[in-house]
C-alpha positions as CSV (number, residue, x, y, z in Angstrom):
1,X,106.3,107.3,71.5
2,X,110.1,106.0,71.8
3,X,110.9,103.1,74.0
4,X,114.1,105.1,75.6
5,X,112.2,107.5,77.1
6,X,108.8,105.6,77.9
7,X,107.5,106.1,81.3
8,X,104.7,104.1,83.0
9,X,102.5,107.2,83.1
10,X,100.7,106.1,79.8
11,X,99.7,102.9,81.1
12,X,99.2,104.1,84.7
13,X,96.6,106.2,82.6
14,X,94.7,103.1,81.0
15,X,94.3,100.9,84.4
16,X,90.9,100.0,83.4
17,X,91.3,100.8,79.5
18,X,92.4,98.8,76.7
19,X,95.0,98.4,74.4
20,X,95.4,97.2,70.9
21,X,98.1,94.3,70.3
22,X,98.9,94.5,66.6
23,X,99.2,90.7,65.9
24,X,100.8,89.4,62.4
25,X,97.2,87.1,61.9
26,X,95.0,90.0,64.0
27,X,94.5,92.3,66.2
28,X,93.5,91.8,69.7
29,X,92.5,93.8,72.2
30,X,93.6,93.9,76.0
31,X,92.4,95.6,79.2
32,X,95.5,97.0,81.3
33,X,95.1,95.8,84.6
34,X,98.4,96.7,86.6
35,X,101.5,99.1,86.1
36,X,104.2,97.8,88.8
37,X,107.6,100.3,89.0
38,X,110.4,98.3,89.8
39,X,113.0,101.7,90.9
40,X,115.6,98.8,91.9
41,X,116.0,97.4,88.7
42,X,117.1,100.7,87.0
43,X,121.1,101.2,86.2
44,X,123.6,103.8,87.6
45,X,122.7,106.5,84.5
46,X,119.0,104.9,83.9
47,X,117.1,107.8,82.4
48,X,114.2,106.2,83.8
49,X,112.0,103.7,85.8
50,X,111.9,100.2,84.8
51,X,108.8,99.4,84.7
52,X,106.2,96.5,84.2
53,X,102.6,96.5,82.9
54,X,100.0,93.5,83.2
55,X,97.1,93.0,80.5
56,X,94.1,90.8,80.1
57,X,92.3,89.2,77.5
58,X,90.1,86.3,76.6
59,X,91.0,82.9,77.0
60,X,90.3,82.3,73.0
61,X,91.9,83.7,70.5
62,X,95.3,83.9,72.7
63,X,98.6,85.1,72.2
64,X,101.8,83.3,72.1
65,X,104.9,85.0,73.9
66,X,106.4,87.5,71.2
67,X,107.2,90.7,70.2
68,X,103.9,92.8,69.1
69,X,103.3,96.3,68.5
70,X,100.8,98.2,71.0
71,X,98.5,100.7,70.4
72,X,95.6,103.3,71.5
73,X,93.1,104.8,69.6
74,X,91.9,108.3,70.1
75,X,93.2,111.7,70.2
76,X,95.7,111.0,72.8
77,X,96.7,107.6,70.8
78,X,99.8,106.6,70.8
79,X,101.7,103.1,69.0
80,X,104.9,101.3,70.5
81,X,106.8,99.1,68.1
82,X,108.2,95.5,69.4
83,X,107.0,95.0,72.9
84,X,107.6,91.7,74.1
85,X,104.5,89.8,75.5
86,X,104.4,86.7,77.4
87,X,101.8,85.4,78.8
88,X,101.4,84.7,82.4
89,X,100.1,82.7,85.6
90,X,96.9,84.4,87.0
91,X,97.9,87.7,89.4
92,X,96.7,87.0,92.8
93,X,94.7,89.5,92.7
94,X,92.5,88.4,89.8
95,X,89.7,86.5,89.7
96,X,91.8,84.3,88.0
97,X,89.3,84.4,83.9
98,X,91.0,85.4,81.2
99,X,94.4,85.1,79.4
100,X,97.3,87.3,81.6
101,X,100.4,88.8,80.0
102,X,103.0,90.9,81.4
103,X,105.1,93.6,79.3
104,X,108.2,95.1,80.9
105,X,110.1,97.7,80.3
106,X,113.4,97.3,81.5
């Protein structure tokens, strides 16, 4: 899967599934919890929607804001190579447990 062309459709997908953040010390895994289009963000000749996407994991082990590699497992896997990741105030939403992180995809 290519960054240029990523759309949020695989992550609209996993609302409710996880993915795997390749970590340098581990891996950890995160549920998807929210895929926000943002249509007024994209350029003049965007080729497509910016887009963001908001995980959750536990509170401990934790991730510090950085550029990971994401993946799914399965027969419709699929890896993306330096995502950035930072983590994130509680959505609204929520019931507020967890660690929060936020993924966009300009």
């Amino acid at each position: 899967m290519k960054l240029e062309t990523l759309t949020s459709a695989p992550f609209t997908a996993r609302i409710g599934a996880h993915v795997t953040v390749e970590a340098a010390e581990a891996e950890l895994t995160l549920e998807v919890i929210g895929v926000k289009e943002n249509p007024l963000a994209a350029g003049p000749n965007a080729q497509r929607t910016p887009f963001n996407v908001t995980l959750r994991g536990p509170d401990s082990p934790s991730l510090a804001d950085g550029c990971y590699h994401l993946r799914t497992d399965g027969t419709d896997g699929w890896r993306l190579e330096s995502c950035y990741l930072n983590r994130i105030i509680p959505p609204a939403s929520s019931d507020g447990t967890g660690a929060f992180y936020q993924v966009i995809f300009g």
